[in-house]
C-alpha positions in Angstrom: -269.9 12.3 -5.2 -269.2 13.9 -8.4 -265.5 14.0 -7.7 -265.2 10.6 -6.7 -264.9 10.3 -10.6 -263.2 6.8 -13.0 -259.8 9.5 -12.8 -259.9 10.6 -9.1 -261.0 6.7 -7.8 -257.2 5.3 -10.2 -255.6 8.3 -8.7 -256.4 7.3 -5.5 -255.8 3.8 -6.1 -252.2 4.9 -7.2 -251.7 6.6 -3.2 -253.1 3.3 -1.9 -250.4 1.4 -3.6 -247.6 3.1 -2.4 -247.7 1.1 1.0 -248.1 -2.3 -0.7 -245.2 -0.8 -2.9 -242.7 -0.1 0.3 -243.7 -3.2 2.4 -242.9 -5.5 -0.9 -239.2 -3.7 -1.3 -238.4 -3.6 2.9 -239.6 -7.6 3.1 -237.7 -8.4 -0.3 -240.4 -8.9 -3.0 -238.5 -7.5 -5.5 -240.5 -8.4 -8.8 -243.9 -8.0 -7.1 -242.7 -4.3 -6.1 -241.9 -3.7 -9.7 -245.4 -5.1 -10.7 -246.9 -2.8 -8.4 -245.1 0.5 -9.2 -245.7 -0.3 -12.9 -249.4 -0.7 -12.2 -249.4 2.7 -9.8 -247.3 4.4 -13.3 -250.4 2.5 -15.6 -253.5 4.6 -13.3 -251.3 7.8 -13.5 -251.3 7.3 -17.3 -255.0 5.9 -17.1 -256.2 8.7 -14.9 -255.1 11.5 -16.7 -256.6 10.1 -20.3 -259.6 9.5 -18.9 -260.0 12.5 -17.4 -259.6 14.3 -20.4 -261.3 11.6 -23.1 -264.6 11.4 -20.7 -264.6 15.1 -19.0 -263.8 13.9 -15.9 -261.5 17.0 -15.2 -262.1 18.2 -11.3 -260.3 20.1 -9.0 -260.2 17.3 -6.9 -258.3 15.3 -9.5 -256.4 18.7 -9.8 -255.0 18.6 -6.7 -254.8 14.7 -6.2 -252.9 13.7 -9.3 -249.8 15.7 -8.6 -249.9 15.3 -4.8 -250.0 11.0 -5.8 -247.0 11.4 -8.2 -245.1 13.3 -5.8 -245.6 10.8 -2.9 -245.3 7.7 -4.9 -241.9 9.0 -6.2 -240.7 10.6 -3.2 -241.3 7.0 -1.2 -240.0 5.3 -4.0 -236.6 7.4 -3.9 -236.4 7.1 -0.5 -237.0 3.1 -0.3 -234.6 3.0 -2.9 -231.8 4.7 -0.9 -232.4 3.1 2.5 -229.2 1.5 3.4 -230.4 -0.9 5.9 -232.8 -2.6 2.9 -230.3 -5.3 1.1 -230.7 -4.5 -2.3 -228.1 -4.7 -5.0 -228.3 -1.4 -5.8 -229.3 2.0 -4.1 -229.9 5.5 -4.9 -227.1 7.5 -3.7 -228.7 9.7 -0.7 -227.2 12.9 -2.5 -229.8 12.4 -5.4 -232.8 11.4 -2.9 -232.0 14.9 -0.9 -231.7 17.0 -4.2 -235.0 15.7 -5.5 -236.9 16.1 -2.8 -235.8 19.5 -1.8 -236.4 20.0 -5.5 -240.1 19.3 -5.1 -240.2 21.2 -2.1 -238.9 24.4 -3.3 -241.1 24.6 -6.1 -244.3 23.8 -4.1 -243.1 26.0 -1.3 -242.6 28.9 -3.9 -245.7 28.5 -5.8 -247.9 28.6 -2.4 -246.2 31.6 -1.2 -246.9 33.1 -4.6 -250.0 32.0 -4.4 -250.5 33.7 -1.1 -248.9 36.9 -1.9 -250.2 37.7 -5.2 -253.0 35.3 -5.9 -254.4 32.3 -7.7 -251.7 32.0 -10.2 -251.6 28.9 -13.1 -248.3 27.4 -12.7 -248.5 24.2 -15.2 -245.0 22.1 -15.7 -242.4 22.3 -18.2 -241.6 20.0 -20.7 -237.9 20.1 -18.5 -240.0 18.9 -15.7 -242.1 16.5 -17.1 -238.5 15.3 -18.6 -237.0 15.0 -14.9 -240.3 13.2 -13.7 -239.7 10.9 -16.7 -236.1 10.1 -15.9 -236.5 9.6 -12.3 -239.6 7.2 -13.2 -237.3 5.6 -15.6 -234.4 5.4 -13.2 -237.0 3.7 -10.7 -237.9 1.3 -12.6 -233.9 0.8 -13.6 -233.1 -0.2 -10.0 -235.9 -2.0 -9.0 -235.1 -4.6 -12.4 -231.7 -4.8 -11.7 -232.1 -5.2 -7.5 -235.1 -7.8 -8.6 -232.2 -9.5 -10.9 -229.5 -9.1 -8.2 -227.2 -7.5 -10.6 -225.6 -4.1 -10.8 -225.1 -2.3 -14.2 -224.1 0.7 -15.5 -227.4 1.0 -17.1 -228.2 1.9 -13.1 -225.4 4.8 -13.2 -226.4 6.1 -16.3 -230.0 6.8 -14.7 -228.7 8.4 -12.1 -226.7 10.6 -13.7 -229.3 11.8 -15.8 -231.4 12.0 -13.1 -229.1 14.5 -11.2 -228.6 16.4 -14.5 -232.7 17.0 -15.3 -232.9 17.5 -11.6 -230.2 20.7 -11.7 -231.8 21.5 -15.1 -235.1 21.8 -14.2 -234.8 23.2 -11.1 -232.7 26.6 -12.8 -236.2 26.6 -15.7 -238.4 26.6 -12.8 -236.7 29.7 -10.8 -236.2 31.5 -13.7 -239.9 31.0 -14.9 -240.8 31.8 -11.1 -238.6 35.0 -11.3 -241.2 35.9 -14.3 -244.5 35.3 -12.5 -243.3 37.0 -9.5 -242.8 40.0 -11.6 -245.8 39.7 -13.6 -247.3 39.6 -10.4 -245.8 43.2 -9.4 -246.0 45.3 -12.1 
């Protein structure tokens, strides 16, 4: 049980949200699906401090951390553009599509590499982390405004930027794949 560490159990904590988090949006409980995807952002913040603070760093939490982050935003993106869910305001589907075939591009890529050539440490950019941040951010946007049953340009404004990291980021990452491919060559 030494992986079941204080970081791996909020991590997991975070997955097991995510349900709460979709049946609160689909049945209309707006601010209690805010409350809960701010306390899924606080164990992702949580986890990762404590991790390093205590030395609670496992390949478990490795794994886990990025794999939680990636579903909770993926669902949230995608319970955010469902059409048939009244809200006041939805992601366009364009965005959803582009981020999620973002996300899998990348971790398509970096298994094949991983395949090919070998273990290979591929850790985020600071554009990534940016995009993460700005689609969190965007999130988080929506679900006030929906919960306030108002639209705003504040919502627009997210989305935008959300579209520009998302293009951004996704050109840093295949050029800094390009390099580790060819590292990986030579």
């Amino acid at each position: 049980m030494k992986n079941l560490t204080l970081a791996n159990q909020l991590t997991i904590l975070r997955i097991a949200l995510i349900p709460a988090f979709v049946l609160l949006v689909v049945y209309g409980y707006l601010g209690s699906a805010l409350l809960v995807f701010s306390v899924a952002g606080l164990t992702d913040a949580l986890d990762g401090l404590i991790a390093r603070r205590a030395g609670q760093r496992t390949s478990l939490g490795a794994w886990l951390d990025p794999m939680a982050d990636k579903l909770l935003l993926v669902t949230t993106f995608v319970v955010l553009t469902l059409p048939g869910i009244p809200l006041t305001n939805h992601l366009p589907l364009w965005l959803t599509v582009l981020v999620i075939s973002r996300d899998v591009v990348i971790v398509g890529v970096v298994a094949i590499i991983n395949l090919a050539v070998g273990p290979r440490t591929f850790r985020p950019s600071f554009l990534g982390k940016a995009t993460t941040a700005a689609f969190i951010i965007t999130s988080v946007i929506v679900m006030f405004f929906n919960y306030r049953q108002e639209r705003s340009i504040i919502v627009d404004l997210g989305i935008w930027l959300s579209l520009a990291l998302t293009l951004i980021s996704s050109g840093d990452y295949f050029f800094r794949l390009r390099k580790l491919i060819t590292e990986a060559t030579e």
